[in-house]
C-alpha positions, -999 to +999 in steps of 0.1 A: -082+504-224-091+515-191-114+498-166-136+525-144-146+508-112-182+518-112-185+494-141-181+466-118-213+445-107-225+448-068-241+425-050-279+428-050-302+416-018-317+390-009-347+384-036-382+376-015-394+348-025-433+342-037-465+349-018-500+336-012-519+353-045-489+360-067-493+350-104-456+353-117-440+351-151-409+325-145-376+322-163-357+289-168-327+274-185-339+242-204-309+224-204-305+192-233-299+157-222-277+147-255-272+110-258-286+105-220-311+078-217-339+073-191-345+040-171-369+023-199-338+030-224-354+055-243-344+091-252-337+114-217-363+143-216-348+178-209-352+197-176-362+231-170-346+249-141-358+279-126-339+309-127-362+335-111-398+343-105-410+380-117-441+395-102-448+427-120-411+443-123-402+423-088-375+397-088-386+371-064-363+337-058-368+301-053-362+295-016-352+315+018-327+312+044-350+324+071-383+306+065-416+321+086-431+299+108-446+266+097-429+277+063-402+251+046-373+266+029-388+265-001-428+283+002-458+264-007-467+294-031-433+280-051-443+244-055-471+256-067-463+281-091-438+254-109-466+225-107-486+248-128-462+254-149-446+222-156-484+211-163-487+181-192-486+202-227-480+230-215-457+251-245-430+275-240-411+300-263-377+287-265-349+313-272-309+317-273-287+344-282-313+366-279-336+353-306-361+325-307-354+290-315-382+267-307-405+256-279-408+239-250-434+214-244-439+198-210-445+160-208-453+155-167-442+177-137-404+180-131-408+180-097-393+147-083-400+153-046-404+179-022-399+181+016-404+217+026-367+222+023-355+212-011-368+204-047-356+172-067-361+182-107-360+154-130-362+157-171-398+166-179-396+187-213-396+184-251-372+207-269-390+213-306-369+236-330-383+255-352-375+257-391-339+272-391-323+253-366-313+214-359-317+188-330-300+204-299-261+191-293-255+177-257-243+211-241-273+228-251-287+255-228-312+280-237-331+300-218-371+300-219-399+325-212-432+320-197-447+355-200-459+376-229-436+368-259-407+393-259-395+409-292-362+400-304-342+439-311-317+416-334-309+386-349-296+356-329-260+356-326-240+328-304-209+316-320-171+308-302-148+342-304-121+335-329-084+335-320-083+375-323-116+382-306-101+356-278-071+378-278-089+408-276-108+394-250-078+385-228-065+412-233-094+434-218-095+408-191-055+420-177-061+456-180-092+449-148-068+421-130-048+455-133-071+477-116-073+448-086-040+452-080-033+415-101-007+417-127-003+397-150-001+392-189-029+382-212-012+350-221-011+340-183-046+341-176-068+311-183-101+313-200-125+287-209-153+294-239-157+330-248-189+337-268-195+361-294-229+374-288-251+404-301-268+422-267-282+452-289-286+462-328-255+469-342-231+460-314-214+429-311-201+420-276-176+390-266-186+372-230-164+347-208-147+343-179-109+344-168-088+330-144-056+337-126-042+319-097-012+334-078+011+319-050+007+336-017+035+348+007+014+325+032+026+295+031+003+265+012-018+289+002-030+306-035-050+332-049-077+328-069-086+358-092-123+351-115-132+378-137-169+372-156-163+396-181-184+408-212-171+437-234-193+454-264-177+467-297-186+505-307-168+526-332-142+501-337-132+490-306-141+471-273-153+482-234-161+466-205-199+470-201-203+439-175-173+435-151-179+407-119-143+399-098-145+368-082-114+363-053-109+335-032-080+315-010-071+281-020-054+267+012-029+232-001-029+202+018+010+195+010+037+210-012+029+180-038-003+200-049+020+228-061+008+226-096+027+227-126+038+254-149+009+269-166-014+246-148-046+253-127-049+239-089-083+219-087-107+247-067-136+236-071-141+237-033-129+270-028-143+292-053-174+307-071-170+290-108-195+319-130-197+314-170-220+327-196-252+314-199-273+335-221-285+363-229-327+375-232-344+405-238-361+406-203-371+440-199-387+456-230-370+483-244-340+478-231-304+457-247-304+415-233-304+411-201-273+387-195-278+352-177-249+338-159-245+300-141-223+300-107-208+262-096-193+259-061-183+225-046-214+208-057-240+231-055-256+261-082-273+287-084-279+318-118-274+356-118-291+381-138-278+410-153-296+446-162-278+470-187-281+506-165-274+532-188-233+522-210-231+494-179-247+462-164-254+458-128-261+428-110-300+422-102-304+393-087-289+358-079-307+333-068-328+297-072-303+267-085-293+242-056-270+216-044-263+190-017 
């Protein structure tokens, strides 16, 4: 397998965020509270994140870094788009691996506070199933739509790769450490869930990230190398269509955080955490658009994906948040 660098993602710009006037179609992740419960005792509501605002075929984000004058962080237009839409019955389509599976109703606004510069969410949603599927587990994360009701192109498909699609997977994974320079074998890598999805009729496609960290000749210092990876089957076999490398330093405080053979160095301060979310049919006519999450230290935030002719290229990332 070979890895052509023009498969790998690029960073988009900035997304401008909403305006005055704009009535926008919104995407969120409706994320399950499993066996939380709320301060009367009862049942935890889910929560609804935004992922990204969409006026007409424009990608606009949550907040900006450079706010105009008398503007918070976060625009007024935003609060009140997702007031609207977190309105009291308000019903969603609910869908995951590309395929509907239930609604989402809204039972008060999500919006816990606001101060011009941040948004506090709180749980504020229903998750109904429909007919063929069961209560949501506790990791459940699906994604849901607020615009006209896309058409699925397939069947839902969202199931853990088995031992040889893992292998496959990690396998896919060395050959683009390879072309960045990073050797290393497909049993060295680490890799957490890898998802067996459908992103077109007819194609199956296996999604995940992997991770390699390398000592540096610098010393107290290692390498971090993240791959978010997703390769589709055709004619038999698997290719990169989505390729994102992730690189980072991981400076130690004292040889005693050497880790152990075939152990991972806690980085969660240093580097860009991205795993598969989902994946939607966003843009009519076209395969799933693919929906990843990003964690770093303790903040957030999502990326979207656009298949551009065999390939995906980044779009946008954006919304999320942190302290």
């Amino acid at each position: 397998m070979w890895v052509p660098l023009w498969t790998i993602a690029q960073e988009p710009r900035d997304a401008p965020t909403l305006r005055p006037g704009d009535k926008p179609n919104l995407l969120f992740v409706a994320s399950a509270p499993g066996a939380e419960k709320d301060e009367n005792g009862k049942p935890a509501l889910a929560s609804l994140d935004p992922v990204a605002f969409f006026v007409g075929s424009e990608i606009r984000g949550c907040a900006t870094a450079h706010p105009a004058p008398g503007e918070g962080y976060v625009p007024k237009a935003t609060i009140q788009t997702l007031n609207r839409a977190y309105t009291a019955g308000r019903r969603y389509p609910l869908w995951w691996g590309g395929a509907p599976w239930g609604e989402a109703e809204a039972v008060n606004s999500c919006i816990d506070g606001s101060d011009g510069d941040y948004l506090d969410f709180v749980g504020c949603f229903r998750l109904h199933p429909d007919n063929e599927h069961h209560v949501a587990p506790a990791d459940f994360k699906r994604t849901v739509w607020t615009g006209k009701v896309a058409g699925a192109s397939h069947t839902a498909l969202r199931v853990k790769a088995n031992s040889q699609e893992r292998a496959i997977f990690l396998q896919a994974a060395s050959v683009v450490y390879a072309a960045h320079h990073v050797r290393v074998a497909p049993a060295s890598t680490h890799a957490g869930i890898i998802w067996k999805v459908q992103l077109q009729t007819e194609h199956t496609a296996l999604a995940g990230s992997s991770l390699v960290q390398l000592a540096s000749a610098k010393p107290k210092t290692y390498y971090s190398y993240g791959i978010f990876l997703t390769i589709e089957e055709s004619s038999g076999s698997y290719s990169p269509v989505l390729i994102h490398f992730h690189r980072a330093s991981i400076p130690l405080d004292s040889v005693a955080d050497l880790p152990k053979p075939g152990a991972l160095l806690d980085e969660e301060n240093d580097a860009d955490k991205e795993v598969f979310l989902d994946n939607f049919p966003l843009f009519p006519g076209e395969p799933d658009a693919i929906i990843s999450e990003h964690a770093y230290y303790e903040s957030w935030s999502y990326s979207i994906y656009r298949r551009s002719g065999t390939n995906y290229q980044l779009s946008y990332t954006g919304c999320g948040g942190g302290t």
